[in-house]
mmCIF file of the N, C-alpha and C atoms, coordinates in Angstrom:
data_MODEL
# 
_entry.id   MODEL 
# 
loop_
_atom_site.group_PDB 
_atom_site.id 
_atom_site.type_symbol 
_atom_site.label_atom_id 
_atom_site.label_alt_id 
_atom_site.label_comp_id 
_atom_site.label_asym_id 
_atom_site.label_entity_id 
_atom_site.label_seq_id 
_atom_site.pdbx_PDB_ins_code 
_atom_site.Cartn_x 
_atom_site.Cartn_y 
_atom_site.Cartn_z 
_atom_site.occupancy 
_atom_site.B_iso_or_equiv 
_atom_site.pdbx_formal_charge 
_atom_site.auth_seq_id 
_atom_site.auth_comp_id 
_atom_site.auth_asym_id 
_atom_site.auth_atom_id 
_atom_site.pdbx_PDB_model_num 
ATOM 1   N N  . UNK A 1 1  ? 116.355 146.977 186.007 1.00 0.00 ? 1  UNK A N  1 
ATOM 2   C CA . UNK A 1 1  ? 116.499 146.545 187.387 1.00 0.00 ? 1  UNK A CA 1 
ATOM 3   C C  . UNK A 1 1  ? 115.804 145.202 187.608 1.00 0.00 ? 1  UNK A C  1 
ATOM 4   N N  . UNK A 1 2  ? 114.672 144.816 186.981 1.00 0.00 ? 2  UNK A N  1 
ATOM 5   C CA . UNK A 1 2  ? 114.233 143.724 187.538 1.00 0.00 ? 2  UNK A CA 1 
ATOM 6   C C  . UNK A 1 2  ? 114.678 142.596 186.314 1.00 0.00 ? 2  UNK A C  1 
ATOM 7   N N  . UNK A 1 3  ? 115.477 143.056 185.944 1.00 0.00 ? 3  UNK A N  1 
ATOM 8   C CA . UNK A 1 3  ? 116.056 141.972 184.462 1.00 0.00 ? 3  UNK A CA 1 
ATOM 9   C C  . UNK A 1 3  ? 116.972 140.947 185.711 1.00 0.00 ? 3  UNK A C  1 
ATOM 10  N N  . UNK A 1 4  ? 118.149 141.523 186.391 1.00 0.00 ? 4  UNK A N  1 
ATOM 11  C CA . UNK A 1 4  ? 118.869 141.259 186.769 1.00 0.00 ? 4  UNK A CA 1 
ATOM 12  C C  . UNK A 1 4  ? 118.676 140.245 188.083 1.00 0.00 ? 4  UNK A C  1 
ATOM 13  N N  . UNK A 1 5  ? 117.043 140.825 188.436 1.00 0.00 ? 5  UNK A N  1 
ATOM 14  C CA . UNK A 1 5  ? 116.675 140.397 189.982 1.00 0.00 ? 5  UNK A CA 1 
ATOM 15  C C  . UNK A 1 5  ? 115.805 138.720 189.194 1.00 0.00 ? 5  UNK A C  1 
ATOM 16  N N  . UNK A 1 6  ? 115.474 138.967 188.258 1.00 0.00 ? 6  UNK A N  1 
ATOM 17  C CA . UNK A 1 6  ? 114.487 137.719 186.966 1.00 0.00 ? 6  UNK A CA 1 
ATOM 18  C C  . UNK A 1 6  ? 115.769 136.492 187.072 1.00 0.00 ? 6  UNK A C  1 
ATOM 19  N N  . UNK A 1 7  ? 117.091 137.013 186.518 1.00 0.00 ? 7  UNK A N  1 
ATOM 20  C CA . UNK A 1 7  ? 118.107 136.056 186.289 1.00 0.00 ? 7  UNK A CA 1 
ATOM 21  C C  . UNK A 1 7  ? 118.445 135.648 187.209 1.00 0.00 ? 7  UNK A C  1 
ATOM 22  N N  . UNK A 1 8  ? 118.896 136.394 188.637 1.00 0.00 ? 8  UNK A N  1 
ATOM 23  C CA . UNK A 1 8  ? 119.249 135.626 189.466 1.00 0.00 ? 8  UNK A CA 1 
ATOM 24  C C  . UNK A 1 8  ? 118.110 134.653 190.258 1.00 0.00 ? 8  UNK A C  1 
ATOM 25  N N  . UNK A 1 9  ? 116.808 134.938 190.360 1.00 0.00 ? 9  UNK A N  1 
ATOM 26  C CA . UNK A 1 9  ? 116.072 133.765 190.917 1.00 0.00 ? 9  UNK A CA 1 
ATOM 27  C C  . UNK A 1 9  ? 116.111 132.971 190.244 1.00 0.00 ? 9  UNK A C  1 
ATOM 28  N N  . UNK A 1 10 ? 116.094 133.104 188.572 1.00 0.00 ? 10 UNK A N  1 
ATOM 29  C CA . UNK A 1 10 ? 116.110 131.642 187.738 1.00 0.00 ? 10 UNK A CA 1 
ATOM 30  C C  . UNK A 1 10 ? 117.169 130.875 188.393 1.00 0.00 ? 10 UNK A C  1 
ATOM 31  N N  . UNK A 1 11 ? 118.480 131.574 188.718 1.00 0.00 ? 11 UNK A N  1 
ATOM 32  C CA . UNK A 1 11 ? 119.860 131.081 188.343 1.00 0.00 ? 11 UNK A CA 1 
ATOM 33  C C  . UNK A 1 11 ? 119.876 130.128 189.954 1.00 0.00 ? 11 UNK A C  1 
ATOM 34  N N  . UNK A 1 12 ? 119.263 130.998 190.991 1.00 0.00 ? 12 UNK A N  1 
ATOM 35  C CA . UNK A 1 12 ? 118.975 130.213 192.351 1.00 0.00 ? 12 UNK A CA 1 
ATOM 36  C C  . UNK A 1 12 ? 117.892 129.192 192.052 1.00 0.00 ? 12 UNK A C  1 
ATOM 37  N N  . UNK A 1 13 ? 117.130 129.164 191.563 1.00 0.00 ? 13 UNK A N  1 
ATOM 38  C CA . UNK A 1 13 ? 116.368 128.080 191.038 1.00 0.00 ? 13 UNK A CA 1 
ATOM 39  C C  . UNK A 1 13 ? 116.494 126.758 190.666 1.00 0.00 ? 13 UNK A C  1 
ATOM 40  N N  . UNK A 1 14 ? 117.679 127.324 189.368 1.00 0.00 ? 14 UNK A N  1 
ATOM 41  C CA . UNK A 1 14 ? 118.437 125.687 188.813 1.00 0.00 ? 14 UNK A CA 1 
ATOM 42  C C  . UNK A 1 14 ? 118.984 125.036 190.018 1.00 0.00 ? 14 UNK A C  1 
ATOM 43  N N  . UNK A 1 15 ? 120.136 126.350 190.465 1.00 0.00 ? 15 UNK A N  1 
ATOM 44  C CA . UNK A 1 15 ? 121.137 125.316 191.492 1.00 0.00 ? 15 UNK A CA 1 
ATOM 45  C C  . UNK A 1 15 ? 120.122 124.768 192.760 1.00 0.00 ? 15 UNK A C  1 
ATOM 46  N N  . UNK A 1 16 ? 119.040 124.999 192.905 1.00 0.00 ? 16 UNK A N  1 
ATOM 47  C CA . UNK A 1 16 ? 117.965 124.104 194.080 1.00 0.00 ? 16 UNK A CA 1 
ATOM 48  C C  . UNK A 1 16 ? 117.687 122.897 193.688 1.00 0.00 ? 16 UNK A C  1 
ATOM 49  N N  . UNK A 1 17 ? 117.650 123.079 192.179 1.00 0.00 ? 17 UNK A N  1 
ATOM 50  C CA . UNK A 1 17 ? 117.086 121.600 191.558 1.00 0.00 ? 17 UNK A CA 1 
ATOM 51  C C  . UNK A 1 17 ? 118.257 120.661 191.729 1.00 0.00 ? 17 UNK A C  1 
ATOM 52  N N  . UNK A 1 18 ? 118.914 121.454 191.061 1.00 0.00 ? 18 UNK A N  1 
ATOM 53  C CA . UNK A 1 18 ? 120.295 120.060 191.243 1.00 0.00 ? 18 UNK A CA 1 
ATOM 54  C C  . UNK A 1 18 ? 121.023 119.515 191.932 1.00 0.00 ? 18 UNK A C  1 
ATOM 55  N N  . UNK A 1 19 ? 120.801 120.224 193.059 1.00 0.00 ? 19 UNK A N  1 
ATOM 56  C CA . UNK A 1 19 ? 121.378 119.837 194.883 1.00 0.00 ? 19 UNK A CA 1 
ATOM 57  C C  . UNK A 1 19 ? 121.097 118.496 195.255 1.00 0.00 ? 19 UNK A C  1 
ATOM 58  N N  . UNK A 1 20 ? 121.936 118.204 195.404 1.00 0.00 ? 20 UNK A N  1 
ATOM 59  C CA . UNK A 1 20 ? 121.291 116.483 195.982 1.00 0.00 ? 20 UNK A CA 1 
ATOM 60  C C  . UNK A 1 20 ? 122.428 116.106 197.174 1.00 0.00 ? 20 UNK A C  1 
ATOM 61  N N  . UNK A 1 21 ? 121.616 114.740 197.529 1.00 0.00 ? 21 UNK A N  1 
ATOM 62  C CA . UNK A 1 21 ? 122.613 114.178 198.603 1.00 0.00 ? 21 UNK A CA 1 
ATOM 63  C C  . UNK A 1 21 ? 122.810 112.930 198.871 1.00 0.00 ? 21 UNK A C  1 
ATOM 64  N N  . UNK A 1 22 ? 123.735 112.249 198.760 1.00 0.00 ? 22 UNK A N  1 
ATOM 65  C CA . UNK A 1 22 ? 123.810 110.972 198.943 1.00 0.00 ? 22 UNK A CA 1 
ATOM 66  C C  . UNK A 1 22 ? 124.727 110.582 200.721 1.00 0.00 ? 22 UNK A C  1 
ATOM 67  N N  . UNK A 1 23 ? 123.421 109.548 200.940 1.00 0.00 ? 23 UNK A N  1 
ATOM 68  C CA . UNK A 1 23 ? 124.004 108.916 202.739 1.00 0.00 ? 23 UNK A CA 1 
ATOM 69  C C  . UNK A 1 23 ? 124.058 107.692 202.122 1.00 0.00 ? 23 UNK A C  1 
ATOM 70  N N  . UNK A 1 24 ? 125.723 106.857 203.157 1.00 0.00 ? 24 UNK A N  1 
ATOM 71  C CA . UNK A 1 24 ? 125.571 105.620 202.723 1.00 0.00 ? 24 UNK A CA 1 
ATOM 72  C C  . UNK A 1 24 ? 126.013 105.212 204.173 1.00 0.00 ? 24 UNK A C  1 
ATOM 73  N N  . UNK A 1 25 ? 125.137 104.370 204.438 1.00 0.00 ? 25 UNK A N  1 
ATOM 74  C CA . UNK A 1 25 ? 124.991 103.854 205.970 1.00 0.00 ? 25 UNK A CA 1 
ATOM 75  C C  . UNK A 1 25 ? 126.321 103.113 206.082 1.00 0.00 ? 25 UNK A C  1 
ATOM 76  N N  . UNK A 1 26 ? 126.932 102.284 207.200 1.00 0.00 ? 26 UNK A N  1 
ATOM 77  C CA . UNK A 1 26 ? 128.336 102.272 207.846 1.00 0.00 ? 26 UNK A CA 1 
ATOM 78  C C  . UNK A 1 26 ? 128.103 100.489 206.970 1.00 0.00 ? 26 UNK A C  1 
ATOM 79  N N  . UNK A 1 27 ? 127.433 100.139 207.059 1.00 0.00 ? 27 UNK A N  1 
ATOM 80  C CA . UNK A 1 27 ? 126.869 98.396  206.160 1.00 0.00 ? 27 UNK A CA 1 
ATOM 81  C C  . UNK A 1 27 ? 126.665 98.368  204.591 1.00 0.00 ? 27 UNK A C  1 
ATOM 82  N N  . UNK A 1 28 ? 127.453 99.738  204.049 1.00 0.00 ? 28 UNK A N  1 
ATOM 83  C CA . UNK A 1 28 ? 126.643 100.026 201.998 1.00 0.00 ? 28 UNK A CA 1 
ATOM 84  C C  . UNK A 1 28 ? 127.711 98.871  201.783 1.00 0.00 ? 28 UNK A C  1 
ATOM 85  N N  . UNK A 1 29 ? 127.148 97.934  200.925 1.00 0.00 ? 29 UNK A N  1 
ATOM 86  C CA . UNK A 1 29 ? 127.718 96.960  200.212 1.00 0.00 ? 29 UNK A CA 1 
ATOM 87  C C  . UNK A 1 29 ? 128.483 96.033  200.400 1.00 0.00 ? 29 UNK A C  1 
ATOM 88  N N  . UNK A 1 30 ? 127.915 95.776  201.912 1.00 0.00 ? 30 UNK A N  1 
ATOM 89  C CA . UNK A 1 30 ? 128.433 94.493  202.312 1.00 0.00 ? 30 UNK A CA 1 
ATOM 90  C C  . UNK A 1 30 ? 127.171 93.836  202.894 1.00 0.00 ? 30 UNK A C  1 
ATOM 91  N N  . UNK A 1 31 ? 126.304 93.563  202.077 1.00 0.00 ? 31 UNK A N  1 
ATOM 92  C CA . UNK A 1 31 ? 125.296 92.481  201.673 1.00 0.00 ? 31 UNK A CA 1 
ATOM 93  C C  . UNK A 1 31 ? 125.773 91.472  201.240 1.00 0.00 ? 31 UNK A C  1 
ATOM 94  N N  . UNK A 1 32 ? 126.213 91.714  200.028 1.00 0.00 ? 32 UNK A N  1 
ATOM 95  C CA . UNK A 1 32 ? 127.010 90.750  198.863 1.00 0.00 ? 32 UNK A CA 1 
ATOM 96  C C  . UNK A 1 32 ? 128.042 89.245  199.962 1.00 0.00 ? 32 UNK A C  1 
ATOM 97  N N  . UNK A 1 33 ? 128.620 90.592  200.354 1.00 0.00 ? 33 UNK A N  1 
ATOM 98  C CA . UNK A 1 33 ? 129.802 89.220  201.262 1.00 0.00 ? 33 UNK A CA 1 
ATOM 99  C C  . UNK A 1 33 ? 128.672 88.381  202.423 1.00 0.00 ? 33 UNK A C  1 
ATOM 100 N N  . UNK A 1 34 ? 128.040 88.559  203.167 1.00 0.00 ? 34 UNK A N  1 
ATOM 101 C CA . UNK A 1 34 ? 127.395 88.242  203.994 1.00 0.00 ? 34 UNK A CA 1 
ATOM 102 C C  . UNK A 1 34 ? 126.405 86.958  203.192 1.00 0.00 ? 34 UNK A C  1 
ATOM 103 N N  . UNK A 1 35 ? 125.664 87.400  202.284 1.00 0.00 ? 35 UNK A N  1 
ATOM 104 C CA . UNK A 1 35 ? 125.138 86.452  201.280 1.00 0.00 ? 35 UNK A CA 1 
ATOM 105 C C  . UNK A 1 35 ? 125.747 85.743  200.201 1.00 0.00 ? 35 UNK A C  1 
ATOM 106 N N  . UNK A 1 36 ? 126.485 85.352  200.195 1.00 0.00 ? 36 UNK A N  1 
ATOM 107 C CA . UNK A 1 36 ? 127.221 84.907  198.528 1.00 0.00 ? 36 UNK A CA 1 
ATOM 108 C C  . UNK A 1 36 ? 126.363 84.243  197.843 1.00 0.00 ? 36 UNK A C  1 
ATOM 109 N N  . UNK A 1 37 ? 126.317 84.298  196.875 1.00 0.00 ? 37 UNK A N  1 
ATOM 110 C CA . UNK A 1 37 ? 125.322 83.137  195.873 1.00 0.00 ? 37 UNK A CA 1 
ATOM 111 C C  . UNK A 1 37 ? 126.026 81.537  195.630 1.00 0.00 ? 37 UNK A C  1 
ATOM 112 N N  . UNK A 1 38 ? 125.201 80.735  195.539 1.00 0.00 ? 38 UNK A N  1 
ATOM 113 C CA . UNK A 1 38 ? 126.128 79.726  195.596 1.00 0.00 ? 38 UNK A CA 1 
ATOM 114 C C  . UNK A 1 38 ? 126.825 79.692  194.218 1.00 0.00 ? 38 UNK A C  1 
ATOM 115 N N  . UNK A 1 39 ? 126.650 80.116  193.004 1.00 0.00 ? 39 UNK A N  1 
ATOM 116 C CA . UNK A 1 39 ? 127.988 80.533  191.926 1.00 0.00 ? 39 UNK A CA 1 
ATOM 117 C C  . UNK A 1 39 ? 128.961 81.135  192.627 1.00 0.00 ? 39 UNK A C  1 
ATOM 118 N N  . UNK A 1 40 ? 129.255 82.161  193.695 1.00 0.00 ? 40 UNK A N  1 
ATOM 119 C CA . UNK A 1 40 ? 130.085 82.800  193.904 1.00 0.00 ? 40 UNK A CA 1 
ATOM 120 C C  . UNK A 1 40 ? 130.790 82.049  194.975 1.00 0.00 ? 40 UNK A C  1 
ATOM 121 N N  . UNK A 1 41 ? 130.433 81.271  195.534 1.00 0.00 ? 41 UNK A N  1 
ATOM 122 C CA . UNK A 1 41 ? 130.891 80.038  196.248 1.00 0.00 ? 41 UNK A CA 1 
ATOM 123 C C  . UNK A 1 41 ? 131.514 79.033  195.474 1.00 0.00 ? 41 UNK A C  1 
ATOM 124 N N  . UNK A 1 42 ? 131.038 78.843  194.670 1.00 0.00 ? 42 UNK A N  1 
ATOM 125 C CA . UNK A 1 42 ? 131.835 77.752  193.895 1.00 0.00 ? 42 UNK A CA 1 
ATOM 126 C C  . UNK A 1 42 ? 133.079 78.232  192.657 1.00 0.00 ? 42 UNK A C  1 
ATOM 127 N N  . UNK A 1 43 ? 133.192 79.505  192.065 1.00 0.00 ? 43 UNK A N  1 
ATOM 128 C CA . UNK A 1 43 ? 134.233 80.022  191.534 1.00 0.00 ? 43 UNK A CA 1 
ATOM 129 C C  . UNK A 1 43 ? 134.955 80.760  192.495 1.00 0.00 ? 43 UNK A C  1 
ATOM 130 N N  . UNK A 1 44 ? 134.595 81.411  193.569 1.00 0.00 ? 44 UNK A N  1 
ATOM 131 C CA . UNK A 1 44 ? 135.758 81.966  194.798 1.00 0.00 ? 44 UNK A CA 1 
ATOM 132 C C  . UNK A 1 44 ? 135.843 83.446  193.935 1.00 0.00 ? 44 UNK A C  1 
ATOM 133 N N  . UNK A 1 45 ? 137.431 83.424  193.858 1.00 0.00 ? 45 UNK A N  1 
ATOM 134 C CA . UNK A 1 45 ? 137.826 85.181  192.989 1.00 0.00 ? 45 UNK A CA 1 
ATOM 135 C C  . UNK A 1 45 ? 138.616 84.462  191.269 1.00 0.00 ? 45 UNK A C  1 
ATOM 136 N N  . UNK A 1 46 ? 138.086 82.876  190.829 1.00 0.00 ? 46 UNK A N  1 
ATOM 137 C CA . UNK A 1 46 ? 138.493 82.823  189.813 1.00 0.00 ? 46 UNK A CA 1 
ATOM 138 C C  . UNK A 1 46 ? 138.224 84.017  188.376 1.00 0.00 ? 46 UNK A C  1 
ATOM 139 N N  . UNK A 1 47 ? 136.594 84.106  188.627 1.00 0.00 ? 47 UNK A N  1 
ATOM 140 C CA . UNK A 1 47 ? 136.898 85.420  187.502 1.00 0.00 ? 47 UNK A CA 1 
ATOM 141 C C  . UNK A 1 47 ? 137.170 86.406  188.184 1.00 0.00 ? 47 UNK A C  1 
ATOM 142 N N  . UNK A 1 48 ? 137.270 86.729  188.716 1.00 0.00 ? 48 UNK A N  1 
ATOM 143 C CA . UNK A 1 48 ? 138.104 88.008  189.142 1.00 0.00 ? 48 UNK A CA 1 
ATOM 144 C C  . UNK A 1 48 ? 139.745 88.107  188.236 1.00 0.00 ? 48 UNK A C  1 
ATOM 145 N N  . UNK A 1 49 ? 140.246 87.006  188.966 1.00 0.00 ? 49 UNK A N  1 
ATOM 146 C CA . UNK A 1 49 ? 141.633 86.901  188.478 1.00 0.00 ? 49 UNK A CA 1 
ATOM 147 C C  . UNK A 1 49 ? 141.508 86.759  187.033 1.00 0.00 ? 49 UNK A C  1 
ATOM 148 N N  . UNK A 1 50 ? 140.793 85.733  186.460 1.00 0.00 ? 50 UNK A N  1 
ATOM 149 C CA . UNK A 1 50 ? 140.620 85.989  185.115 1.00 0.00 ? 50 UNK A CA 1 
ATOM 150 C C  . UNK A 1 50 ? 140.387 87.164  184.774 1.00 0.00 ? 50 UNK A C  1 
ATOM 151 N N  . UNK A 1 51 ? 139.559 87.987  184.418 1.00 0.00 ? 51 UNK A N  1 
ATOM 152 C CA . UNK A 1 51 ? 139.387 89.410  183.863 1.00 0.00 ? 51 UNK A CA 1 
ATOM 153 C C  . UNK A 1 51 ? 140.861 90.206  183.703 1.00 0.00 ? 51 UNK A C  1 
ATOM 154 N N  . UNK A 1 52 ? 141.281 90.333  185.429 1.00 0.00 ? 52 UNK A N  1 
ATOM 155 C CA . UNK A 1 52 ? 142.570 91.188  185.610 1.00 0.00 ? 52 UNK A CA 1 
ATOM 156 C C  . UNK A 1 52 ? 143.703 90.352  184.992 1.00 0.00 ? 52 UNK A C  1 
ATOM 157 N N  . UNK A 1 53 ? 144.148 89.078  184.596 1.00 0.00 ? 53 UNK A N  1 
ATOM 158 C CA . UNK A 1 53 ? 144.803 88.589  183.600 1.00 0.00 ? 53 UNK A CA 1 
ATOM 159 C C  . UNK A 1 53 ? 144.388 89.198  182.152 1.00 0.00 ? 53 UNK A C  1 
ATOM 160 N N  . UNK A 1 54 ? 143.321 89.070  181.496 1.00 0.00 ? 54 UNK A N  1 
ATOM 161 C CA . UNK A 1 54 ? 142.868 89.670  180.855 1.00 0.00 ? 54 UNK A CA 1 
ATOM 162 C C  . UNK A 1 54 ? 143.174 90.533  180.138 1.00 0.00 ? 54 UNK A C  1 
ATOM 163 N N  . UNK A 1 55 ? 142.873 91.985  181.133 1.00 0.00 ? 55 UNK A N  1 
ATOM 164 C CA . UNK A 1 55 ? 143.226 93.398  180.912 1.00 0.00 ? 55 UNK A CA 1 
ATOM 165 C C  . UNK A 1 55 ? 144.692 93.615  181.209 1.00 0.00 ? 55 UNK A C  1 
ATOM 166 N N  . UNK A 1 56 ? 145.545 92.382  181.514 1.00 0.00 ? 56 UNK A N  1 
ATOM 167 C CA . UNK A 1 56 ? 146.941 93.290  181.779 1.00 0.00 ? 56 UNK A CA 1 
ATOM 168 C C  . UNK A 1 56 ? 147.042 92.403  180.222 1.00 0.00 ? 56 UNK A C  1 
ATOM 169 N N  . UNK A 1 57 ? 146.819 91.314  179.750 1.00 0.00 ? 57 UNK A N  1 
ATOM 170 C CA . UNK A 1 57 ? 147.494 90.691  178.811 1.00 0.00 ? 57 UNK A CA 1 
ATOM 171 C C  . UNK A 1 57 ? 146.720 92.178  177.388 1.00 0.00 ? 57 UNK A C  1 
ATOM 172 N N  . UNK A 1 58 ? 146.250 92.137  177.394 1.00 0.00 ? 58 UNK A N  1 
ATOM 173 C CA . UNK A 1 58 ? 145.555 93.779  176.850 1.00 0.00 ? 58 UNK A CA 1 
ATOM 174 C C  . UNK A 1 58 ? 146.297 94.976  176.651 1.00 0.00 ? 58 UNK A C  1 
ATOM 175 N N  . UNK A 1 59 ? 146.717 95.093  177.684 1.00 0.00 ? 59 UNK A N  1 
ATOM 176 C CA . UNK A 1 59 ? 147.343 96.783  178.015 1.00 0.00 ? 59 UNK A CA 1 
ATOM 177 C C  . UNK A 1 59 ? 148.885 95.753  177.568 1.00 0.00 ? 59 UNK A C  1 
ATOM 178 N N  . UNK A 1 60 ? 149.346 94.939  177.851 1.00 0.00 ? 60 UNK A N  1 
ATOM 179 C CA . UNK A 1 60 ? 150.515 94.673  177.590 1.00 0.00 ? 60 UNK A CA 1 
ATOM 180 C C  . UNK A 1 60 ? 150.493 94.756  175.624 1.00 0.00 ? 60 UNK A C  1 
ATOM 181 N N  . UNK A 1 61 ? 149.731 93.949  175.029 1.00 0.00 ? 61 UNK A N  1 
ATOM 182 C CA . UNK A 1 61 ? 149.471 94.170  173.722 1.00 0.00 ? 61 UNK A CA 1 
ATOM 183 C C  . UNK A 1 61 ? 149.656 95.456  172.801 1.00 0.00 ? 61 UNK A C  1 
ATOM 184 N N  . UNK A 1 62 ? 148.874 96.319  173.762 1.00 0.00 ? 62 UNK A N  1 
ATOM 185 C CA . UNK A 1 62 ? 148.868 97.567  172.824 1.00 0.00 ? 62 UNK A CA 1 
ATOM 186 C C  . UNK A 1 62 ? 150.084 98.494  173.069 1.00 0.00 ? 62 UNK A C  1 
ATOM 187 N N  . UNK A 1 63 ? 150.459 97.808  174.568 1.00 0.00 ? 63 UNK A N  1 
ATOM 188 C CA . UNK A 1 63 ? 151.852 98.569  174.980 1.00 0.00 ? 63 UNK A CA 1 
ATOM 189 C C  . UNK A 1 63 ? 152.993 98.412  173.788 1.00 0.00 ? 63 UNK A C  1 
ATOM 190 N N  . UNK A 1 64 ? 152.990 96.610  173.485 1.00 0.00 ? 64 UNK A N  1 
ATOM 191 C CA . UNK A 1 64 ? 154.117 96.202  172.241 1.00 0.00 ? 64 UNK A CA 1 
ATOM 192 C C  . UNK A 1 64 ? 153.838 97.160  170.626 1.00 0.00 ? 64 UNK A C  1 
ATOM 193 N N  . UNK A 1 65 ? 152.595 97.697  171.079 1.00 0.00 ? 65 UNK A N  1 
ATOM 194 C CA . UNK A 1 65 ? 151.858 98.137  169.043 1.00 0.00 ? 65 UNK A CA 1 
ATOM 195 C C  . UNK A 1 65 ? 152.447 99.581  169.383 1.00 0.00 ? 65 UNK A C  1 
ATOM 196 N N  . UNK A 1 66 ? 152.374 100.214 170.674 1.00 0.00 ? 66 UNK A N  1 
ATOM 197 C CA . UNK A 1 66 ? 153.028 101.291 170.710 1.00 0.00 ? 66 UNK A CA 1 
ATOM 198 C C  . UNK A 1 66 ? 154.495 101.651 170.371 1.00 0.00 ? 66 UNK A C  1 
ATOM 199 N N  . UNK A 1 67 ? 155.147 100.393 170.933 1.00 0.00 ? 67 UNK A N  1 
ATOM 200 C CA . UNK A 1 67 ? 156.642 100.452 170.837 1.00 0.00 ? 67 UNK A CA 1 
ATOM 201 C C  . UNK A 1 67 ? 157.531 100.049 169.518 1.00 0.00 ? 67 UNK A C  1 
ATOM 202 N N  . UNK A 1 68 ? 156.048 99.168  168.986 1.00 0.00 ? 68 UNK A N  1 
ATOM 203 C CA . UNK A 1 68 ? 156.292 98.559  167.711 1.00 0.00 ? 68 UNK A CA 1 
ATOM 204 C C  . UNK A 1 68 ? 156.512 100.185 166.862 1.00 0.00 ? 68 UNK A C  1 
ATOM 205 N N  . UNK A 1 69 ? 155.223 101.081 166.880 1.00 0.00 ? 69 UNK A N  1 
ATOM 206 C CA . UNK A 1 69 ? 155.288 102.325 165.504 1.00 0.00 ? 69 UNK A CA 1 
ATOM 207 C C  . UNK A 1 69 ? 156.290 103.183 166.385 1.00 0.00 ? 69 UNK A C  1 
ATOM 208 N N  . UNK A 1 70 ? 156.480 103.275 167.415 1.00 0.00 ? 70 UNK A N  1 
ATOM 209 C CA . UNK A 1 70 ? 157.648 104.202 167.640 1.00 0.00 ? 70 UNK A CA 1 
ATOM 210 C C  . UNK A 1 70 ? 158.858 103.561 167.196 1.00 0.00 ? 70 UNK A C  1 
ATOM 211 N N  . UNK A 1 71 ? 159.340 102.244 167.015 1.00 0.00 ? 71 UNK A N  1 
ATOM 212 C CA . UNK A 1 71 ? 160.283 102.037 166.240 1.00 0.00 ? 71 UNK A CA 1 
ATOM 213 C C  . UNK A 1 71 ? 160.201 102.411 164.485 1.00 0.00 ? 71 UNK A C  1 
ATOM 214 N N  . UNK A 1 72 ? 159.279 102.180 164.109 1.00 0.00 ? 72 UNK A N  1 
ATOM 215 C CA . UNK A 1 72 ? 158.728 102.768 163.060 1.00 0.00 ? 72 UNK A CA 1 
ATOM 216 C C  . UNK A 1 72 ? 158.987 103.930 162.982 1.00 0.00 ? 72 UNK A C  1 
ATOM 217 N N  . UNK A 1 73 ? 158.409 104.863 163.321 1.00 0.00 ? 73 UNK A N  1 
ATOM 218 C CA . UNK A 1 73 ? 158.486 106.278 163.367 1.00 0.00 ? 73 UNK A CA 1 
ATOM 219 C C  . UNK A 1 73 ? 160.202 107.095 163.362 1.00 0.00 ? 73 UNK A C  1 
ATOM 220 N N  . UNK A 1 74 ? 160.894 106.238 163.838 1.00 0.00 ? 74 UNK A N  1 
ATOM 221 C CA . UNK A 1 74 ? 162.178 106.740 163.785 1.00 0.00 ? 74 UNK A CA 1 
ATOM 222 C C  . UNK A 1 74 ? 162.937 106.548 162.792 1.00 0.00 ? 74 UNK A C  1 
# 
């Protein structure tokens, strides 16, 4: 009887520890825009666009290596 009553306080125990909570006020992460750095003033969204050129010229690549061994494969 008290095996069962042992496990469940452990078991209420853990899940107390791991409870958490996250608040993010109505202003989370719009610091950034309000302040820009002057680098981020002077490139605008150039890397931005760079990167996402990037990753499509990427995904387009491996898209052709895919289509490439499925021609293969047949």
């Amino acid at each position: 009887m008290m095996r069962p009553l042992v496990i469940f306080s452990l078991c209420l125990f853990l899940i107390g520890i791991c409870v958490a909570q996250v608040n993010f006020s109505p202003n989370w992460g719009k610091r950034a825009l309000n302040n820009p750095s002057s680098e981020d003033k002077d490139n605008g969204c150039k890397e931005s666009v760079d990167t996402l050129i990037l990753i499509y010229k990427l995904i387009q690549s491996e898209a052709q290596k895919l289509l490439e061994c499925e021609k293969l494969s047949n």
